[in-house]
MIFI-900866 format. One record per residue: x, y, z of N, C-alpha, C, O, CB in turn. Coordinates in steps of 0.02 Angstrom, whole numbers, plus 32768, in hexadecimal, padded with zeros to 4 digits. Glycine has a CB too. Layout:
N
XYZXYZXYZXYZXYZ ...
//
This chain:
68
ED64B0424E7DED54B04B4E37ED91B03C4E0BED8AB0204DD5ED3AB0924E29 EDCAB04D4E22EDF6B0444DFDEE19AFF44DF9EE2BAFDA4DC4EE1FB0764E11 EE1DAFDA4E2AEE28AF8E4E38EDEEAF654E0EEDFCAF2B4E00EE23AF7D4E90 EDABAF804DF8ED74AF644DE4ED9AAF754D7DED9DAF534D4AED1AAF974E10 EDAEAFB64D8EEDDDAFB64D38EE0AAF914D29EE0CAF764CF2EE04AFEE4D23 EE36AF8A4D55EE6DAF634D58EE55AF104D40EE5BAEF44D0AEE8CAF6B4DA6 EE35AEF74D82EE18AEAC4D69EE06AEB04D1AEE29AE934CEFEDCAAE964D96 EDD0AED34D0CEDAEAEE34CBDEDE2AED44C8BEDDCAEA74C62ED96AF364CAF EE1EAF024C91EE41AEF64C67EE67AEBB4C62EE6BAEA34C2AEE5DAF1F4C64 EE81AEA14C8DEEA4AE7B4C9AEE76AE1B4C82EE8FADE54C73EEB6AE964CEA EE42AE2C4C88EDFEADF74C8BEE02AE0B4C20EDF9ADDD4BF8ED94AE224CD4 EE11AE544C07EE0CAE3A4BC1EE3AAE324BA7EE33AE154B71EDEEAE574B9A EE8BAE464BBCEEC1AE304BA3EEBFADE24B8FEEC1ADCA4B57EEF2AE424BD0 EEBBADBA4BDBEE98AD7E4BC7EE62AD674BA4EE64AD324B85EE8DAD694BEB EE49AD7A4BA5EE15AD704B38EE36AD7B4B0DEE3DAD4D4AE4EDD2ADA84B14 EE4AADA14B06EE70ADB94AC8EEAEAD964ACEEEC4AD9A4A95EE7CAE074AC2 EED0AD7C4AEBEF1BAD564AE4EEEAAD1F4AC9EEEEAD1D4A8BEF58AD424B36 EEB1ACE44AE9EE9BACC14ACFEE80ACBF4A91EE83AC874A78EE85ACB64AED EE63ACEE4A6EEE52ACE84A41EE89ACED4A06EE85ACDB49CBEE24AD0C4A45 EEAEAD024A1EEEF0AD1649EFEF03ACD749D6EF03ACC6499BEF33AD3A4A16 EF1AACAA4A19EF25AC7B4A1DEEFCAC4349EEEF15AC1049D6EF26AC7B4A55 EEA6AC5F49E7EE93AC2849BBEE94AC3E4979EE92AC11494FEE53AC0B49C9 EE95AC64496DEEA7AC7E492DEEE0AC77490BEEE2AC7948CEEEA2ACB3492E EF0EAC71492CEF61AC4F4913EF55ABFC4914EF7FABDA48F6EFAFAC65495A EF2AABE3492EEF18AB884936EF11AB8E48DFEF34AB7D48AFEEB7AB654972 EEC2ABB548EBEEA8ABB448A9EECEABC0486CEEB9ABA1483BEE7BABDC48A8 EEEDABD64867EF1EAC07482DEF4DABC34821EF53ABA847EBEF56AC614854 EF65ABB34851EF8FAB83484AEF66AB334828EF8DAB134804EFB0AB7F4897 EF2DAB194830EF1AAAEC4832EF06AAF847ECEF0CAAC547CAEEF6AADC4866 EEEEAB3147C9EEE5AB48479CEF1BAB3A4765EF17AB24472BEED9AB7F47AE EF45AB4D4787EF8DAB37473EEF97AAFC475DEFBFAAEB4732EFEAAB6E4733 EF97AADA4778EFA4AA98477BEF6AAA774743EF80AA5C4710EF9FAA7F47CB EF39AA78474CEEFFAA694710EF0FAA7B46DAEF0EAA5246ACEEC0AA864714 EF21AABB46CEEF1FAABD467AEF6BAA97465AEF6FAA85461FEF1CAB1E465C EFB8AA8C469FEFECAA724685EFD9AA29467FF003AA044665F028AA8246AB EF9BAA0D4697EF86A9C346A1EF75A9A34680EF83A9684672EF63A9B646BF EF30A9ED465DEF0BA9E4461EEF35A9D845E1EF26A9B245B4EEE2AA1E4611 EF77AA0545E4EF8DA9F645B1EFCFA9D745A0EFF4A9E64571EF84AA20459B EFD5A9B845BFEFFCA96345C0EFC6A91E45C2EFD6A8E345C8F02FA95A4614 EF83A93B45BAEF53A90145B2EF4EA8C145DCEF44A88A45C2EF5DA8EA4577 EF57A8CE4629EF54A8AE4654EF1CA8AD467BEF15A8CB46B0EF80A8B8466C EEEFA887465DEE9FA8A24672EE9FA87C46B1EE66A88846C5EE55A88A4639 EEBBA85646DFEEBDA84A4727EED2A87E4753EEB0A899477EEEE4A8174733 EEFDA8854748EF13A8C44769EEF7A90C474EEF02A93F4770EF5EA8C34764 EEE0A90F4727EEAAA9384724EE6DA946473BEE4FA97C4742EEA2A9384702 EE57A8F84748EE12A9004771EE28A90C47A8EE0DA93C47C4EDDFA8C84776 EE5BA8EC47CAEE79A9044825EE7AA93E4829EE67A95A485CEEC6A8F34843 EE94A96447EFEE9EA9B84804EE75A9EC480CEE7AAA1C4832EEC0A9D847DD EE2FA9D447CCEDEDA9EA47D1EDB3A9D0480CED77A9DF4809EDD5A9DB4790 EDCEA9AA483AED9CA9994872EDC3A9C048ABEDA7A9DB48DAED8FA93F4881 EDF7A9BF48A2EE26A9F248DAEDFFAA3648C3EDD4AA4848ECEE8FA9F748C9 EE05AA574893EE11AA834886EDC1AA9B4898EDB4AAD548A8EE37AA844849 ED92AA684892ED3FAA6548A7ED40AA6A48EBED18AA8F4907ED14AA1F4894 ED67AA4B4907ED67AA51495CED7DAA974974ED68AAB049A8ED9EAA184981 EDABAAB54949EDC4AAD94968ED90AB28494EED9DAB5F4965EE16AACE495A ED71AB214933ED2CAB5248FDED05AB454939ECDBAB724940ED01AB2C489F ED03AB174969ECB9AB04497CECCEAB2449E2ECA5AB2C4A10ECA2AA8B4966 ED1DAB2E49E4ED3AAB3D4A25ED35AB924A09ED02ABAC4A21ED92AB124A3C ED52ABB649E8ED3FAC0049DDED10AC0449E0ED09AC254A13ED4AAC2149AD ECBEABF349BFEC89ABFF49CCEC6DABF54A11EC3FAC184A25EC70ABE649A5 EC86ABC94A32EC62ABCC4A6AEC81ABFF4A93EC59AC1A4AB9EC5DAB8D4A8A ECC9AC194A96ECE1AC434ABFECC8AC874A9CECBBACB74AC0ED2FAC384ACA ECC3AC8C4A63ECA4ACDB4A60EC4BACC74A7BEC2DACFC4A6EECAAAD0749F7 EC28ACA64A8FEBE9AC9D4A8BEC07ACBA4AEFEBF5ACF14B05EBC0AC3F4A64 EC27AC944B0FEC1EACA74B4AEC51ACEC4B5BEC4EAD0A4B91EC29AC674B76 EC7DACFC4B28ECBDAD3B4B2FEC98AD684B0DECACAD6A4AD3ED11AD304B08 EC74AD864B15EC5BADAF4AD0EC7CADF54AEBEC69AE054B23EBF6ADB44ABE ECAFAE264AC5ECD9AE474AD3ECBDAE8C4AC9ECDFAEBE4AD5ED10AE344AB4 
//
C-alpha cells in the first residue's frame, strides 16, 4: 500500500512539474506577443500566435488525459 502511495505521488509530481512547465511556455509566448504586437511586426506576430495555438492545443490535451 505504501509503495502503491509512493508511485501516486511521485506519478503527480510529474504532472505538475509538466504543467508548470506549460504554463511558463505560455506566459512567456504571451509577452513575446504583446512585445511583437507592439513594435508592429505582424510576421512575427503571426509565428508567435500559431506557437502560442500549438502550445493551447498541447495543455489541453494533457489535462484531457492528466486530469489531477
Amino acid at each position: 500500500m505504501k509503495d502503491t502511495l509512493t508511485k501516486l505521488q511521485a506519478s503527480y509530481k510529474i504532472d505538475i512539474d509538466k504543467w508548470m512547465r506549460f504554463q511558463n511556455e505560455l506566459q512567456q509566448l504571451r509577452d513575446a506577443i504583446q512585445d511583437i504586437s507592439d513594435k508592429i511586426k505582424l510576421e512575427l506576430s503571426f509565428i508567435a500566435i500559431r506557437k502560442c495555438k500549438h502550445k493551447i492545443q498541447q495543455c489541453e490535451t494533457f489535462l484531457k488525459t492528466n486530469s489531477l
